[in-house]
C-alpha positions in Angstrom: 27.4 -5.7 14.9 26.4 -7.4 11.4 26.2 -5.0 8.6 24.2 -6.5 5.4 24.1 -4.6 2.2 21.5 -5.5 -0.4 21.9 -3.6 -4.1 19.6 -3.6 -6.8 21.2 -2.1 -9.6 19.6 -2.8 -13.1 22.3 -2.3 -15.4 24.7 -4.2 -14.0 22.0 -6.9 -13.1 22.7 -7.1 -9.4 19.2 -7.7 -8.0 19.5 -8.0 -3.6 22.5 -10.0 -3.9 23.4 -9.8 0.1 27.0 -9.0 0.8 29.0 -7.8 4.2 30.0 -4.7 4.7 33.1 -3.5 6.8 31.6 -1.3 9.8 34.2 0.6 11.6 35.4 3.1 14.1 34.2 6.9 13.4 36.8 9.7 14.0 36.3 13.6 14.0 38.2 14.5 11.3 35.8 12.8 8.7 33.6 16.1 7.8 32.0 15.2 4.2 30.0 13.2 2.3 27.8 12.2 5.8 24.9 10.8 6.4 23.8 10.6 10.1 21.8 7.9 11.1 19.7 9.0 15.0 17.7 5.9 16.4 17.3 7.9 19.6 14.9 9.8 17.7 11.7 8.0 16.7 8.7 9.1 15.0 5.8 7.1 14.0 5.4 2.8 13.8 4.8 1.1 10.6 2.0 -1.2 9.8 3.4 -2.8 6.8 3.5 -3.0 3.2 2.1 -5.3 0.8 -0.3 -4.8 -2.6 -3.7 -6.0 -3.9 -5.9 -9.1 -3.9 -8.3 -8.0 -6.8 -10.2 -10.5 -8.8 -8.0 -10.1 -11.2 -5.0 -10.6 -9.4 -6.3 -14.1 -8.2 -7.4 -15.3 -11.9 -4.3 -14.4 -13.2 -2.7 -16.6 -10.7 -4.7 -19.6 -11.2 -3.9 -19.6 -14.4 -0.6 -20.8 -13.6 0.7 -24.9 -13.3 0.4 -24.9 -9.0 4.3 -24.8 -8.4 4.8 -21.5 -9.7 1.5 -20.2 -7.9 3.2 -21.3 -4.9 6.5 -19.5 -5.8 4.8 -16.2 -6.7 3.0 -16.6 -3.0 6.2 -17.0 -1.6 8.1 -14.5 -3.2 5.6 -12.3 -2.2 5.1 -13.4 1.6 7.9 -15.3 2.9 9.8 -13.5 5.1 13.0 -13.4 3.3 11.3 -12.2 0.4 9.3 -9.4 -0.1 7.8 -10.2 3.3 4.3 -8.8 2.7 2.0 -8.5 5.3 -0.5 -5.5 5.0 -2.8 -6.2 2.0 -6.0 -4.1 0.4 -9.0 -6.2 -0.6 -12.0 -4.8 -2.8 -15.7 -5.1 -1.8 -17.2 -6.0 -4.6 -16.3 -5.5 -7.6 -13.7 -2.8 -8.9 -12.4 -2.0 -12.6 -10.0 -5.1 -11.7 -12.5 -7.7 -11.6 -13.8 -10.2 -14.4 -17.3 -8.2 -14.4 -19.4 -6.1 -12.0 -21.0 -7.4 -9.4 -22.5 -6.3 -5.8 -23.1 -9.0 -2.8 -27.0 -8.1 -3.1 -30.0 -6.8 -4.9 -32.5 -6.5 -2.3 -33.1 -3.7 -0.1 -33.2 -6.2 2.9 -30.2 -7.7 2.1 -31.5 -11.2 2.6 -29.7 -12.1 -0.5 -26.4 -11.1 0.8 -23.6 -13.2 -0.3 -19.6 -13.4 -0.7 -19.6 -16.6 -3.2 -18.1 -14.4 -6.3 -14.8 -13.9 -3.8 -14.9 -17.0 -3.3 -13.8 -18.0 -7.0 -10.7 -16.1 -7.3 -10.1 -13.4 -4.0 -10.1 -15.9 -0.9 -8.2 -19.0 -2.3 -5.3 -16.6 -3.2 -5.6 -14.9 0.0 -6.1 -18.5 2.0 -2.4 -19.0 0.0 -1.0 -16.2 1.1 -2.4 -16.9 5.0 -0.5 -20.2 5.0 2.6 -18.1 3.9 2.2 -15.6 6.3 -0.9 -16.0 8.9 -0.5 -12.5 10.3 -1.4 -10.4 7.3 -3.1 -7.6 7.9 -6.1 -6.2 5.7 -7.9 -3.2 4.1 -11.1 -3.3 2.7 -12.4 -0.4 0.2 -15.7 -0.7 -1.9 -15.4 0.9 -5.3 -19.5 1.2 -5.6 -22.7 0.5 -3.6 -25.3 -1.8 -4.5 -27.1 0.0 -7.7 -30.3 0.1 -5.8 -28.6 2.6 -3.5 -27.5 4.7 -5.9 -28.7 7.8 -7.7 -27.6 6.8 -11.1 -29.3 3.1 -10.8 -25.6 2.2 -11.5 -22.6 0.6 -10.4 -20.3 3.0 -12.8 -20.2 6.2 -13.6 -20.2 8.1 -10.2 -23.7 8.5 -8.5 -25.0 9.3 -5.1 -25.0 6.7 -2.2 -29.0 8.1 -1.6 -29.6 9.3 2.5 -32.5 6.3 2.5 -30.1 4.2 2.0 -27.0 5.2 4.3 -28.1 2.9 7.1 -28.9 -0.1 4.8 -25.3 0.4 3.4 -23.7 0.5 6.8 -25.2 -2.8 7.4 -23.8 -3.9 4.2 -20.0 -3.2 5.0 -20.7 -4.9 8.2 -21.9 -8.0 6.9 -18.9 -8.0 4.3 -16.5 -7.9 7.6 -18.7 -10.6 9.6 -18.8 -12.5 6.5 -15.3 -12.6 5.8 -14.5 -13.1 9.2 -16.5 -16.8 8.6 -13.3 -17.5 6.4 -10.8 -16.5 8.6 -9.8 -13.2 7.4 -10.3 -10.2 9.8 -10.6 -7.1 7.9 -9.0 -4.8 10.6 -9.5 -1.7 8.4 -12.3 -0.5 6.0 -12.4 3.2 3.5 -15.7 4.5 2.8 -15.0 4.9 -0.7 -12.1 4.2 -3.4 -11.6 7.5 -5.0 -14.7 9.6 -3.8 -14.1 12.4 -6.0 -13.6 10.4 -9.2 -16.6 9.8 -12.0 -15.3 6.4 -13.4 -16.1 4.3 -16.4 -15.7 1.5 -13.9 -17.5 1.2 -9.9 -17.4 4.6 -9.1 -19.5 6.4 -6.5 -19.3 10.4 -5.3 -19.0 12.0 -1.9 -19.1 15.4 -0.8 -16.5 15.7 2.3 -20.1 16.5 4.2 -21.4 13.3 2.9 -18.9 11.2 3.7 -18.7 12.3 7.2 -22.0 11.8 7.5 -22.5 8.8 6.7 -19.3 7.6 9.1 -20.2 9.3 12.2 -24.2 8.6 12.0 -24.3 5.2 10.0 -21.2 3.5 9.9 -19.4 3.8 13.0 -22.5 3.8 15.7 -23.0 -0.1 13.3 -19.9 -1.2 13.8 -20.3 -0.7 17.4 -23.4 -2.0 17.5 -22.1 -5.5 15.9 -18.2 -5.2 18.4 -17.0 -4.6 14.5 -13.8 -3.1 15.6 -12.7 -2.7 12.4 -10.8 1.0 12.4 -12.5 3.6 9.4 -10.5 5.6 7.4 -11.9 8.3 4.9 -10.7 10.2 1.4 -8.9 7.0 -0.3 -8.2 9.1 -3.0 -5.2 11.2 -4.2 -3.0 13.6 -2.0 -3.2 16.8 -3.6 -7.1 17.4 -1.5 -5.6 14.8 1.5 -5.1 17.8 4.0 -8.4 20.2 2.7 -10.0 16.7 3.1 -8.9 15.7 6.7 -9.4 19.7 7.8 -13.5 19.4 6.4 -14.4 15.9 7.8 -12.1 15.9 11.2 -13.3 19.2 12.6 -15.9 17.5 15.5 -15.6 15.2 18.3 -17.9 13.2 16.8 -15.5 12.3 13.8 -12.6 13.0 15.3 -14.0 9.4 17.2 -15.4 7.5 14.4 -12.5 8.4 12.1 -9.7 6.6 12.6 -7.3 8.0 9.8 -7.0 8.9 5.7 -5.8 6.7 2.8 -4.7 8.1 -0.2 -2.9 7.3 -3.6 0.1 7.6 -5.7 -1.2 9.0 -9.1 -0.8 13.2 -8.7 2.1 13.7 -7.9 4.3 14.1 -4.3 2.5 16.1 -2.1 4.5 14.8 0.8 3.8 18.1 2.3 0.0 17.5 2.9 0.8 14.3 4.7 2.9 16.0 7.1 0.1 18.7 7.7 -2.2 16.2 8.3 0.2 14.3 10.6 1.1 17.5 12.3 -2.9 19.0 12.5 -4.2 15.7 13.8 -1.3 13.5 15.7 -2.8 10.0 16.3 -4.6 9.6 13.2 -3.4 6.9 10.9 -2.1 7.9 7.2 -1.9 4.7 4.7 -1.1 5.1 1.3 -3.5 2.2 -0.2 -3.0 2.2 -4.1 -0.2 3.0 -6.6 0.9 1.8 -10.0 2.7 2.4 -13.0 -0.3 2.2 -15.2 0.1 1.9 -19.2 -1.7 5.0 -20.0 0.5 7.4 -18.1 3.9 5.7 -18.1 6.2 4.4 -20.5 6.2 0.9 -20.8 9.8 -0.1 -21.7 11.5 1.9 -19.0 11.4 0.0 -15.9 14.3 2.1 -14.3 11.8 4.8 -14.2 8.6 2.8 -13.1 10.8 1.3 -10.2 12.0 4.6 -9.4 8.4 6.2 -9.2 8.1 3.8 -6.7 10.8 4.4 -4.6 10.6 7.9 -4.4 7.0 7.9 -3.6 7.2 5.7 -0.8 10.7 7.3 0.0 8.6 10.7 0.4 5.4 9.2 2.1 7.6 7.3 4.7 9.5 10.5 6.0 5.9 12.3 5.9 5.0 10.1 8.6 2.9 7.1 6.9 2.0 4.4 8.7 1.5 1.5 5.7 2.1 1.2 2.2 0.0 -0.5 0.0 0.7 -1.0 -3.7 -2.0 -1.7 -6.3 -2.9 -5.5 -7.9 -0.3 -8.4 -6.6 0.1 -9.8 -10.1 -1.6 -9.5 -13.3 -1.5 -10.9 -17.0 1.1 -9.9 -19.6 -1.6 -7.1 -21.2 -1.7 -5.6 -17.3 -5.0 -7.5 -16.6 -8.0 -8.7 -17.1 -9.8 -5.2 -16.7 -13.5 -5.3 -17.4 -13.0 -2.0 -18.2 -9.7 -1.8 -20.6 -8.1 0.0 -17.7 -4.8 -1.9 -18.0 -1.4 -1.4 -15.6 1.7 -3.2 -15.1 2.2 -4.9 -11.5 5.2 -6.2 -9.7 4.7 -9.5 -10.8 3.4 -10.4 -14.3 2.0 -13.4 -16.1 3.6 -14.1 -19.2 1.7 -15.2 -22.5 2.2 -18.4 -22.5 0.6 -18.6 -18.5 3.2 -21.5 -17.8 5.6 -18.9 -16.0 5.5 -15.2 -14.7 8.1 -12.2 -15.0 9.2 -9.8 -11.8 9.4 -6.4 -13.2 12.3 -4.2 -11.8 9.6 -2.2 -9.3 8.9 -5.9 -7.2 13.3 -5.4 -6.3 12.7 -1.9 -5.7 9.8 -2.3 -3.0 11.4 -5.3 -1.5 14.4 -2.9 -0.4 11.8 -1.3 1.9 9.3 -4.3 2.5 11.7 -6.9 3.4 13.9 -4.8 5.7 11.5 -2.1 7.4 9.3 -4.7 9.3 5.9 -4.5 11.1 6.0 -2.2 13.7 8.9 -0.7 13.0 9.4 2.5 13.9 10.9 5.8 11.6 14.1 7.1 13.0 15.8 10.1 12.1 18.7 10.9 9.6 20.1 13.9 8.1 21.8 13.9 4.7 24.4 16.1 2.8 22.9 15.9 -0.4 19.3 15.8 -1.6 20.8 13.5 -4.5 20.9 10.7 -1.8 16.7 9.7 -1.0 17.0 8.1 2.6 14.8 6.8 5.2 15.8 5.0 8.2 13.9 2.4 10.7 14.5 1.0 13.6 12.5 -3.0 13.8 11.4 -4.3 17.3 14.4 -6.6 17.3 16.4 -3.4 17.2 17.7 -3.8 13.8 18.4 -0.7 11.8 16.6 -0.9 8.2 18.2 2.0 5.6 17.3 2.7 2.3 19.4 4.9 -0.2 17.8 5.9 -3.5 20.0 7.6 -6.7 18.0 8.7 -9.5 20.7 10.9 -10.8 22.9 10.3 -13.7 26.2 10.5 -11.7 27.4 7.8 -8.6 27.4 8.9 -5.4 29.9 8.6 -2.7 29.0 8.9 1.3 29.6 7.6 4.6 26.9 6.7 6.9 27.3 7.3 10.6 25.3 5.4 13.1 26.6 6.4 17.1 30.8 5.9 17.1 30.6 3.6 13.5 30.8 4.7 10.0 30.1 3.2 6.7 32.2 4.4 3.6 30.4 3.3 0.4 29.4 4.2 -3.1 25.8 4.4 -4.8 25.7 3.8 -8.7 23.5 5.9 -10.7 19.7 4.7 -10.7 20.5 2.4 -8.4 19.0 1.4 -4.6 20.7 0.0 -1.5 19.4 -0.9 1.7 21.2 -1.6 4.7 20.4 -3.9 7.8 22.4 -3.3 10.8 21.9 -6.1 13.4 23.0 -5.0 16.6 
């Protein structure tokens, strides 16, 4: 057996430098300081991670010369990299775009069209594709049409209106046919980003009544008529309402069909709880976390220990919950944290800097790559148990049968422990603020 360690510690600038680590015979008499790892014990496979192909995210990359494009792609999608491959598109417009915009105006949708993607979203996704052609995607719309709406609007909230509920159904579908024309298969759709959210930016309100309405009599019987197989997730917003949400709109045979899952986000706190009561209530059903980030209005700038931490212990949390994919929020951005037609700036992994002749990974790109680049697609969670809550941990097992395992310490002191996988044991030490991953190839 090969044991790989990769650190990432940032005060002694050790960023997944890969080193071999000695592996050796367990005995009985070794009592503390154990972590256990059990990989006859599975619980739930793993999509993927990966982050956001906004508008935004795409014209902040081509304002770069093409070689560094290329190296953000591959540091991104390459396998031995951050090895992305389950990415969140928008439909339409969202606050990260240039300016709003809808693919129609008429009620006939004869005017239907994807060309404003076509400027910025698809060549960075066509980029990524050559990268990695198995990337997986989500698809949210942050607003109707306006002419579907109560406000008249694409901002501020509003209604989808009932007159209009089959006419938007047909609208999603042709987003997904369309796309399909360039070789990107959208193989899961949200009704709504953030449902319950009145925004400055593409915003639109449902009731969890309403949007299980509209899945179960509009979407879902569309989709099936078109063979869209394209699985339909609701909520999309934060976890706090996740399981009060899944209890009101999963209650029927009719949904519990036509709904495949929830996706939620990072932004109010833990509430790892309310995914496991979700996974528990309703086994089968998928749970994505689809958007998180250390945005400038809520975090503080010059501390990247503690954005890359947020990170890590939110995915940390979700992952043991019983997740099945992680996406983060916008794949790179400008050195202000956009452009934002709506001044609602955040940071991203990946940053352009002000000159736009070179780009800056932040300390949260290391952080997710410990879990991204080691816990692959269709990996599955295995179990652990720990003698100190100090110590976060999750464990995976890869279909190659490679064991991924990820240590987090966001304590103040270092952190001794020995890791124990079937007669083997690994005697090690964790800095403080400081994350290790582990790949045993067996």
């Amino acid at each position: 057996m090969n044991v790989l360690k990769f650190e990432t510690n940032y005060k002694r600038k050790i960023f997944l430098n890969e080193t071999k680590v000695y592996y050796k015979n367990y005995t009985e008499k070794l009592e503390n300081k154990i972590i256990n790892i059990y990989p006859e014990i599975n619980y739930q496979h793993f999509i993927g991670f990966g982050g956001a192909f906004t508008e935004s995210s795409g014209y902040a990359l081509s304002v770069l010369p093409k070689e560094k494009q290329f190296d953000i792609i591959n540091d991104y999608f390459l396998s031995n990299n951050a090895n992305y491959s389950f990415c969140r598109l928008p439909i339409g417009s969202s606050d990260f775009s240039l300016k709003s915009y809808s693919y129609s105006k008429k009620e006939d949708l004869s005017d239907f069209t994807i060309e404003q993607d076509k400027k910025y979203i698809i060549p960075m996704i066509k980029l990524a594709q050559k990268v990695n052609p198995n990337i997986k995607f989500l698809a949210s719309p942050w607003s109707p049409p306006k002419f579907m709406k109560s406000n008249k609007m694409l901002i501020l909230g509003g209604k989808l209106l009932n007159k209009y509920k089959q006419t938007f159904a047909e609208y999603l579908s042709k987003y997904i046919l369309e796309y399909r024309k360039e070789n990107i298969f959208i193989d899961y759709i949200t009704v709504q980003n953030e449902p319950n959210a009145i925004q400055t930016w593409e915003s639109c309100l449902y009731s969890p009544e309403e949007e299980k309405d509209f899945v179960v009599n509009y979407l879902y019987p569309t989709f099936t008529k078109n063979n869209i197989k394209t699985k339909i997730l609701i909520w999309d917003h934060n976890k706090e309402k996740l399981f009060s949400r899944a209890q009101k709109e999963l209650n029927t045979n009719e949904s519990l069909q036509a709904i495949s899952g929830l996706a939620f986000h990072l932004y109010t706190g833990d509430h790892f709880e309310n995914i496991k009561l979700v996974q528990e209530t309703f086994p089968g059903k998928l749970l994505i976390h689809t958007e998180g980030c250390t945005g400038y209005s809520n975090f503080n700038t010059n501390d990247e220990i503690k954005n890359a931490e947020i990170y890590s212990h939110d995915i940390l949390g979700d992952l043991n919950s019983g997740i099945n994919g992680y996406i983060d929020w916008n794949l790179v951005l400008d050195y202000k944290g956009g452009p934002n037609h709506k001044l609602n700036y955040c940071n991203s992994p990946i940053m352009i800097n002000k000159e736009k002749n070179n780009y800056i990974k932040n300390l949260s790109f290391y952080y997710i790559t410990h879990f991204s680049k080691f816990i692959k697609p269709n990996a599955k969670r295995i179990a652990f148990s720990s003698y100190s809550a100090d110590i976060e941990i999750t464990a995976f097992e890869n279909i190659d049968k490679s064991i991924a395992i990820v240590l987090l310490n966001r304590t103040n002191f270092n952190k001794e422990y020995n890791i124990i996988l079937n007669d083997k044991v690994i005697h090690d030490n964790l800095d403080s603020h400081a994350i290790v991953s582990y790949l045993i190839v067996r």
